[in-house]
C-alpha positions as CSV (number, residue, x, y, z in Angstrom):
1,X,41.7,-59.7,139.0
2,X,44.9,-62.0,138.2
3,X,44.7,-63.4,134.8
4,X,46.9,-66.4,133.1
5,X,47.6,-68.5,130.3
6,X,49.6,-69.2,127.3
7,X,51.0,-66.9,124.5
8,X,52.9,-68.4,121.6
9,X,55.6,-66.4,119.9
10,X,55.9,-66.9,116.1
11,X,57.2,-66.1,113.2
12,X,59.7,-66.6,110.8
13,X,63.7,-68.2,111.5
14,X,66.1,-65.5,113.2
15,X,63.6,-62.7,114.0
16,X,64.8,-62.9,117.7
17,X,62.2,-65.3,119.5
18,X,64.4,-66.8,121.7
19,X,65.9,-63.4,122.1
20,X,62.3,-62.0,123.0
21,X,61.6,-64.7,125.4
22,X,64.6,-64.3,127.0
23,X,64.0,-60.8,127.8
24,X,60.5,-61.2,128.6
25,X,60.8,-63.9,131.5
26,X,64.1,-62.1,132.7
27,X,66.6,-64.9,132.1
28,X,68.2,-67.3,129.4
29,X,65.5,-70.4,129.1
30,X,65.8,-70.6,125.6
31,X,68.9,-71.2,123.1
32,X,70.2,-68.8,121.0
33,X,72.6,-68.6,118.3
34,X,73.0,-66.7,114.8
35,X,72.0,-70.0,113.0
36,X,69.2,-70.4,111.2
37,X,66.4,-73.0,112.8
38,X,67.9,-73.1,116.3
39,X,64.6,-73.8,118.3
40,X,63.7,-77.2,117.6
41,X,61.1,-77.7,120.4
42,X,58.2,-75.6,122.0
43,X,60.5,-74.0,125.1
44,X,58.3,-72.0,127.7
45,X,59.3,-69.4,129.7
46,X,57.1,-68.2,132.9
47,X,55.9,-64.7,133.4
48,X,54.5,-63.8,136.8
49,X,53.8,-60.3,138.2
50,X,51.1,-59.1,140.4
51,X,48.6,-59.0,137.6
52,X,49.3,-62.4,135.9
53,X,51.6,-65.0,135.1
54,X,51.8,-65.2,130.9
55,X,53.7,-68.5,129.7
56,X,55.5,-67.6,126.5
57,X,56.2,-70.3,124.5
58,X,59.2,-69.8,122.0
59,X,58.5,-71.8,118.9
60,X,60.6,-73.1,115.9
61,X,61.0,-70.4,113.0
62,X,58.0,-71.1,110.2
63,X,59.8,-72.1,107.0
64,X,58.5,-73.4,103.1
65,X,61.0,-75.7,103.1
66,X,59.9,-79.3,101.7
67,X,62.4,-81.3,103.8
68,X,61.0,-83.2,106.5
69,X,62.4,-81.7,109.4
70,X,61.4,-78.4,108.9
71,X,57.6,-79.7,107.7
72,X,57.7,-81.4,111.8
73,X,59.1,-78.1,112.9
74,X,56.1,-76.4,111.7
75,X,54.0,-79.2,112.5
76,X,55.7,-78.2,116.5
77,X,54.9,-74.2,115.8
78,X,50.9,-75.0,114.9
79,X,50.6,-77.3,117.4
80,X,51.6,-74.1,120.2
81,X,49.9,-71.9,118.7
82,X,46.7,-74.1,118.8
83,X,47.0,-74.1,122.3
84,X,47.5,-70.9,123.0
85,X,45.4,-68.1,124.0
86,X,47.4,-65.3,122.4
87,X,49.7,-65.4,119.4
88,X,52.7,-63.0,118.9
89,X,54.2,-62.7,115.5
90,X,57.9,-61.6,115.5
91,X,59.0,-60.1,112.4
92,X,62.9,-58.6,112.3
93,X,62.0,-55.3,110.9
94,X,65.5,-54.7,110.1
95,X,66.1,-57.0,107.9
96,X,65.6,-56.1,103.9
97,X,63.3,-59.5,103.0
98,X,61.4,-58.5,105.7
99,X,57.9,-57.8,103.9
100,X,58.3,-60.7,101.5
101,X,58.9,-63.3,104.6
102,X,55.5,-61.3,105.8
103,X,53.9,-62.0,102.8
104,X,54.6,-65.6,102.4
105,X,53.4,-66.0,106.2
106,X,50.5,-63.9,106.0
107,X,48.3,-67.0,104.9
108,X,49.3,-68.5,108.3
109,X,48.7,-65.0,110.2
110,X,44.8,-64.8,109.3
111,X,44.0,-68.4,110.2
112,X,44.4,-66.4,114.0
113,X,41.3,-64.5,114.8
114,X,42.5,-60.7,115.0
115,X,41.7,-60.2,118.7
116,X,44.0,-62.6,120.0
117,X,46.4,-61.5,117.7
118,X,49.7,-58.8,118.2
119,X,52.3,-57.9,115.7
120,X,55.7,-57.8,117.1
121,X,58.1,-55.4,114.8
122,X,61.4,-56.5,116.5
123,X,64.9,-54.3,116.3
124,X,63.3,-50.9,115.5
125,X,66.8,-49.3,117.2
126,X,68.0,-50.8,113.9
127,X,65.6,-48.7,111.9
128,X,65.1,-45.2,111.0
129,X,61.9,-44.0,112.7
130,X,60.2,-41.9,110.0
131,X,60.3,-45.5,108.0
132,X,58.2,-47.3,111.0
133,X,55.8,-45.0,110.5
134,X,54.0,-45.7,107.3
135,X,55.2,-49.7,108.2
136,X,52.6,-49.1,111.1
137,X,50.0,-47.5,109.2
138,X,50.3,-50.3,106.4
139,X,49.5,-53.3,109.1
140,X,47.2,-51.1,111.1
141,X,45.0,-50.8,108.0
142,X,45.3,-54.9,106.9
143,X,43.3,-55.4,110.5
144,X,44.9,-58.9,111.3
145,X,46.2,-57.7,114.4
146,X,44.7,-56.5,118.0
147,X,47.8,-54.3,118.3
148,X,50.9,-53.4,116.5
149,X,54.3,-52.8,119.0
150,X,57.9,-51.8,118.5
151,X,60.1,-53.1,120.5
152,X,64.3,-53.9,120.8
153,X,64.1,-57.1,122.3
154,X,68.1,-56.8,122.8
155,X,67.8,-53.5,124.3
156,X,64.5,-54.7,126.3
157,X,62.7,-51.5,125.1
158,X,58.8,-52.0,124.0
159,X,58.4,-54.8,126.8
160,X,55.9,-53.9,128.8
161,X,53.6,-52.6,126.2
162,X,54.1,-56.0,124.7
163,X,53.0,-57.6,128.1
164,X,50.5,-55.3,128.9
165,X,48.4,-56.0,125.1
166,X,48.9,-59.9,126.4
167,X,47.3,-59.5,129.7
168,X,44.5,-57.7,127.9
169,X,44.0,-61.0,125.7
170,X,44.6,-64.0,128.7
171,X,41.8,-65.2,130.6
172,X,40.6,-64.6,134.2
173,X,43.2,-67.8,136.5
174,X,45.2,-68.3,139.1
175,X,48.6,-69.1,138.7
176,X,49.9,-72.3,136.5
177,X,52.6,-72.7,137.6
178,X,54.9,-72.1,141.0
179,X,55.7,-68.2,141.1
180,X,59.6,-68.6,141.1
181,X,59.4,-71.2,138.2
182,X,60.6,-69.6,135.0
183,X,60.6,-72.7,132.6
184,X,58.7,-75.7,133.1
185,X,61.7,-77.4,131.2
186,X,64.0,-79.9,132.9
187,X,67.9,-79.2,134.1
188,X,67.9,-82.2,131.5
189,X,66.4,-80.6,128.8
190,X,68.6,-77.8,129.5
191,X,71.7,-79.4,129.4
192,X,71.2,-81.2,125.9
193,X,70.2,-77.8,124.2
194,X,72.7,-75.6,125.9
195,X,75.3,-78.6,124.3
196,X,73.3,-78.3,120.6
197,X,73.8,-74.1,121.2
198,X,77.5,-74.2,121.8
199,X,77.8,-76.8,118.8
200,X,75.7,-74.1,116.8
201,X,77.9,-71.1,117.7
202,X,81.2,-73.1,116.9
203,X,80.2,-75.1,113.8
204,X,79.4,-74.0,109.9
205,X,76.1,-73.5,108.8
206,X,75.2,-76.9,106.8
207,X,75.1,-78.5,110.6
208,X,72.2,-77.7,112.5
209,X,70.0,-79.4,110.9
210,X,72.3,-82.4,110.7
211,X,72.8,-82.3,114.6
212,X,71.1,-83.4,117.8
213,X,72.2,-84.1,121.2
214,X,70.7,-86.8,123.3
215,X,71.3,-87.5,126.8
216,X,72.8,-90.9,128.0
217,X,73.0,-90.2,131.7
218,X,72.5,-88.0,134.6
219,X,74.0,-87.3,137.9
220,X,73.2,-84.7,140.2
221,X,74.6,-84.4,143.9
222,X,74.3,-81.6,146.5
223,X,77.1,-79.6,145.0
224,X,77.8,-81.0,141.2
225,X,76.1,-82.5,138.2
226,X,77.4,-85.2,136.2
227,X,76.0,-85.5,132.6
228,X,77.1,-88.0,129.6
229,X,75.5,-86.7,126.3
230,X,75.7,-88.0,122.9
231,X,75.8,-85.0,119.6
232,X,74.4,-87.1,117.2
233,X,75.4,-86.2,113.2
234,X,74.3,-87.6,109.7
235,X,77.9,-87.6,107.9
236,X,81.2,-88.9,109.0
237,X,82.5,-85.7,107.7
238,X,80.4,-84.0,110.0
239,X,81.6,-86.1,112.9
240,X,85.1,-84.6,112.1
241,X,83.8,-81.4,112.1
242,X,82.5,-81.4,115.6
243,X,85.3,-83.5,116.7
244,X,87.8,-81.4,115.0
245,X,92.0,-81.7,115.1
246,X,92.8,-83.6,118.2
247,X,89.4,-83.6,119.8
248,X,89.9,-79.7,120.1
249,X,86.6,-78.6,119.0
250,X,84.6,-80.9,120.8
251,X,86.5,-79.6,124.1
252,X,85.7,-75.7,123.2
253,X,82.0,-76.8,122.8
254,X,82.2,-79.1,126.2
255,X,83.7,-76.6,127.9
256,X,81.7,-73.5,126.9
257,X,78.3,-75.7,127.7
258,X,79.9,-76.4,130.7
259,X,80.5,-73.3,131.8
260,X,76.8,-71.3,131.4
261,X,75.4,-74.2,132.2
262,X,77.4,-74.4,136.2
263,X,76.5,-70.7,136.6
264,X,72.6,-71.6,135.5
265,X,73.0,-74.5,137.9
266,X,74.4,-73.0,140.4
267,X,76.7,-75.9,141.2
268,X,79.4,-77.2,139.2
269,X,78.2,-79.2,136.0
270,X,80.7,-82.0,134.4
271,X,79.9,-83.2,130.5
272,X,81.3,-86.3,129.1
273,X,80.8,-85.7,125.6
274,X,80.4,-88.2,122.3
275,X,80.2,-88.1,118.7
276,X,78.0,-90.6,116.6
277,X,77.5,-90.8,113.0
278,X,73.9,-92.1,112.5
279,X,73.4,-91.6,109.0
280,X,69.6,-91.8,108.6
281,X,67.9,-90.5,111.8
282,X,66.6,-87.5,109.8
283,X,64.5,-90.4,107.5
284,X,63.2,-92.2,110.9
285,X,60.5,-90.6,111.3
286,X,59.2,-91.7,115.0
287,X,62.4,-91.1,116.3
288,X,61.9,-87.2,114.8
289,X,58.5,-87.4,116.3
290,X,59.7,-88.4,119.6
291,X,62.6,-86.1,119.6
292,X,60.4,-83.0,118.4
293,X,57.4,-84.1,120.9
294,X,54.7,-84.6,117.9
């Protein structure tokens, strides 16, 4: 009996979504970095054994922030988990606000109904294992959830009981989507986040809300891909920033993209890179709706 369908993965910023998705479908499909809010858009990645193919959809980190952006970014998280046939919270376990970010979310956790429901408790090799236990027992007895699982996302350990509760939850289907696929996003869509990652990993925190990359033009041969791709700030400082001394920092971000992106590829990829100051494209709010999808 093959069984398919969608399963959203939520939860609070930097509790190691993208990092879970990544592990689960076996590759990088989504971006990653040690900033907080880097998912900006409902990324999928594609599943498929002999049993069923389970599209995990990475969504952005659930915030109580009152700026607009992160009101649409949770706008983009209900709208996946609408959608979806299972819902997987990710909580960092490790982390010492941990239980208060759990409480401030639980409103959100029982509009779910329980038996489509799993807790994720992400980076137990972080914690002490005689702590997990009465952490298990305290969620166990709330009855929000269908199951509870540990897991080490970064050391891929609690995987497969994590699938295994999903497959449980996903209806009777045939496959969605081709069995090699595993993201139904473009090698466009790629190329302007894996740009937004490297500016993430290279920049200072006050950015990533204040950047976005958008693609001016695409070229792709037998053996190369040409892309030109505008990073798009709200501050001329901030256009300085990403420029940096000489043009220098916009090269190390250029060139890092560049490089994951040739070996993703698998042929070489070229990026012409701009800077532009646009000064109120977080108050437009169709463009955010078009850029987030809403």
């Amino acid at each position: 009996m093959m069984r398919s369908g969608f399963a959203a993965i939520v939860g609070p910023t930097n509790s190691g979504k993208s990092s879970l998705v990544n592990a689960l479908v076996g590759e990088k499909v989504s971006i990653v970095s040690p900033r907080p809010q880097t998912t900006y858009h409902g990324v999928r990645g594609i599943f498929t054994d002999e049993e069923a193919q389970i599209v995990f959809t990475d969504t952005p980190g659930l915030q109580n922030y009152r700026e607009r952006v992160a009101q649409l970014l949770n706008r983009v998280t209900e709208r996946n988990v609408s959608e979806a046939d299972a819902v997987v919270w990710v909580f960092d376990v490790a982390e010492e606000s941990f239980l208060k970010k759990f409480e401030r979310l639980k409103k959100r956790v029982v509009q779910t109904p329980p038996e489509k429901t799993i807790l994720v408790m992400n980076k137990v090799d972080k914690v002490a294992k005689p702590s997990l236990l009465p952490l298990l027992q305290r969620f166990h007895e709330m009855g929000l959830f269908r199951a509870i699982i540990p897991i080490s996302a970064l050391k891929r350990d609690g995987l497969k009981n994590l699938v295994d509760e999903v497959k449980r939850i996903l209806p009777e289907g045939t496959h969605l989507f081709p069995v090699e696929m595993k993201t139904d996003r473009s090698k466009q869509f790629q190329v302007t986040e894996w740009i937004r990652e490297q500016a993430y990993h290279r920049l200072y925190d006050e950015l990533p809300y204040s950047l976005w990359v958008e693609l001016e033009s695409w070229e792709e041969e037998e053996t190369q891909i040409k892309a030109h791709a505008t990073i798009h700030v709200d501050g001329k400082s901030k256009k300085g920033m990403v420029i940096g001394k000489g043009g220098a920092k916009l090269k190390d971000i250029g060139s890092h993209a560049r490089e994951g992106l040739t070996k993703k590829m698998g042929k070489k990829v070229s990026l012409f890179l701009n800077v532009h100051h646009e000064p109120e494209w977080q108050r437009d709010r169709n463009r955010l709706q078009v850029y987030l999808e809403l």
